[in-house]
C-alpha positions in Angstrom: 0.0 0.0 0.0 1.2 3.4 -1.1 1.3 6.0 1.7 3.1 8.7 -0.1 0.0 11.2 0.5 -0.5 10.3 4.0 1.0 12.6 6.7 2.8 9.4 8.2 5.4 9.7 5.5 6.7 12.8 7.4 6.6 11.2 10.9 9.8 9.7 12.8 10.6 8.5 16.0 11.9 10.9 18.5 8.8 13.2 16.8 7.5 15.8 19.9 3.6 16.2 20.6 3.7 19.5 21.1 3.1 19.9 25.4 0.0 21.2 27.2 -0.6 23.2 30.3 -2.9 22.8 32.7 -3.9 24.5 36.0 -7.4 23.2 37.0 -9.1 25.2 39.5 -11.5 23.5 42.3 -14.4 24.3 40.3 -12.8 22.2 37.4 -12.3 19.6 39.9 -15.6 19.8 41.6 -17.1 19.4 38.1 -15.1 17.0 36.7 -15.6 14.6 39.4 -19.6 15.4 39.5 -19.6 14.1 35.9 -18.0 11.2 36.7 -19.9 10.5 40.1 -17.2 10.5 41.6 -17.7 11.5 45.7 -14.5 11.0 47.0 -13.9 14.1 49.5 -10.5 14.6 48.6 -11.4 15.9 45.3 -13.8 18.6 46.8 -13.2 18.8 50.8 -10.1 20.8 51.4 -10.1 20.3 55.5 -11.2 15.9 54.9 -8.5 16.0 52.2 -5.3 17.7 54.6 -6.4 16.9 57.8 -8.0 13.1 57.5 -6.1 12.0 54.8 -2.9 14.2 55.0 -3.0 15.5 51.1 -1.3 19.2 50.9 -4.9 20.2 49.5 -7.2 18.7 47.1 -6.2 15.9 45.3 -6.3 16.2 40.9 -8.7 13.1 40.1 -6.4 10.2 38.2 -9.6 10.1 35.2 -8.6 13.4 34.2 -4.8 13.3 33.9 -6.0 10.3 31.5 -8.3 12.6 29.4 -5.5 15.2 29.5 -3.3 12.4 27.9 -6.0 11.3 25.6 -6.4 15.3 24.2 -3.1 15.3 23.3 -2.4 12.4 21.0 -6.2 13.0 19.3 -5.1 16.9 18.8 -2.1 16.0 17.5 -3.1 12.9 14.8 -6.1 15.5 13.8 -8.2 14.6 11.0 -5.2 12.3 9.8 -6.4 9.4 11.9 -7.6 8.2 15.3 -6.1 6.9 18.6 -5.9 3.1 19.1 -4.8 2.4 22.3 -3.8 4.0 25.1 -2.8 3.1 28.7 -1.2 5.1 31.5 -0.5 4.6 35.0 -1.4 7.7 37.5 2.4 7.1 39.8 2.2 10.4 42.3 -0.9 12.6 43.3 -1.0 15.9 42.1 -2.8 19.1 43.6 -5.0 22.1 43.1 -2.7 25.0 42.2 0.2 23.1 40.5 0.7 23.6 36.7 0.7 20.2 35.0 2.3 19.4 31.4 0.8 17.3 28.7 3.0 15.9 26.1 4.9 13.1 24.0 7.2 11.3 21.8 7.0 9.2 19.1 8.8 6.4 19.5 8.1 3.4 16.4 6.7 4.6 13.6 5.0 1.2 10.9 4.2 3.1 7.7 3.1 0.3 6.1 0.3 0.2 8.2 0.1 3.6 9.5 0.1 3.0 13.3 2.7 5.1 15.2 3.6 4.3 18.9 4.1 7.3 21.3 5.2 7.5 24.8 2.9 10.4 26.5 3.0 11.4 30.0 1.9 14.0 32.4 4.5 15.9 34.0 4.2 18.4 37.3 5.8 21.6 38.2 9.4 19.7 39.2 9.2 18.2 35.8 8.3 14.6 37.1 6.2 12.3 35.4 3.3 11.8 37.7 1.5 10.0 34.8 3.2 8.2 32.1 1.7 6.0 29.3 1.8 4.6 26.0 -0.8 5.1 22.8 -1.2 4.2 19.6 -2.2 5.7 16.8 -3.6 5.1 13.4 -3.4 7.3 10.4 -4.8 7.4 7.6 -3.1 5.6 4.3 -3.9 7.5 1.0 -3.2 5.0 -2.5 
């Protein structure tokens, strides 16, 4: 299969998604966690969430690190494909007021079949990855 009109022809590992910020507020929080039922009170009770449970303040749902991941591979395939796979692993807890960092690297490209491999994470304000993952994704191939 040709794929010498399909954007994969220009892609190659070591490739940068290009990074997100994100500084969700507790109304984003609150929200977020409403849509998703969840009720845990260290997503919306600052005193439960420092004094119970010990967090530094309230605690950045794991769910939406994931969808934060998942925005940045679709953005970046566009209308050139779709996202496969993807997996990630929430590794430290993250808080209101910290700055977080979306972002990437490809790291196998398989033109002949247009999936490309990438190696996302979610970084925090000491440039640690709090979240790292893998995807997959799957472009379009033009005859």
């Amino acid at each position: 299969m040709k794929t010498s009109n399909s954007r994969i022809t220009n892609i190659q590992p070591g490739d940068r998604l290009p990074e997100r910020k994100f500084k969700p507020d507790n109304v984003q929080l609150f929200l977020y966690n409403a849509a998703l039922w969840n009720a845990h009170r260290i997503h919306f009770d600052y005193p439960y969430a420092t004094v119970e449970e010990n967090y530094p303040g309230l605690v950045i749902a794991g769910p939406l690190l994931g969808d934060w991941l998942n925005q940045c591979v679709v953005d970046w395939v566009g209308d050139d494909g779709y996202l496969a796979s993807i997996e990630y692993s929430n590794r430290k807890a993250s808080y209101i007021g910290e700055t977080l960092l979306s972002g990437g690297k490809v790291v196998a490209v398989f033109r002949e079949v247009g999936e490309v491999h990438i190696e996302i994470y979610i970084k925090n304000e000491n440039n640690e990855i709090i979240a790292p993952g893998k995807a997959i994704a799957q472009f379009n191939l033009i005859n």
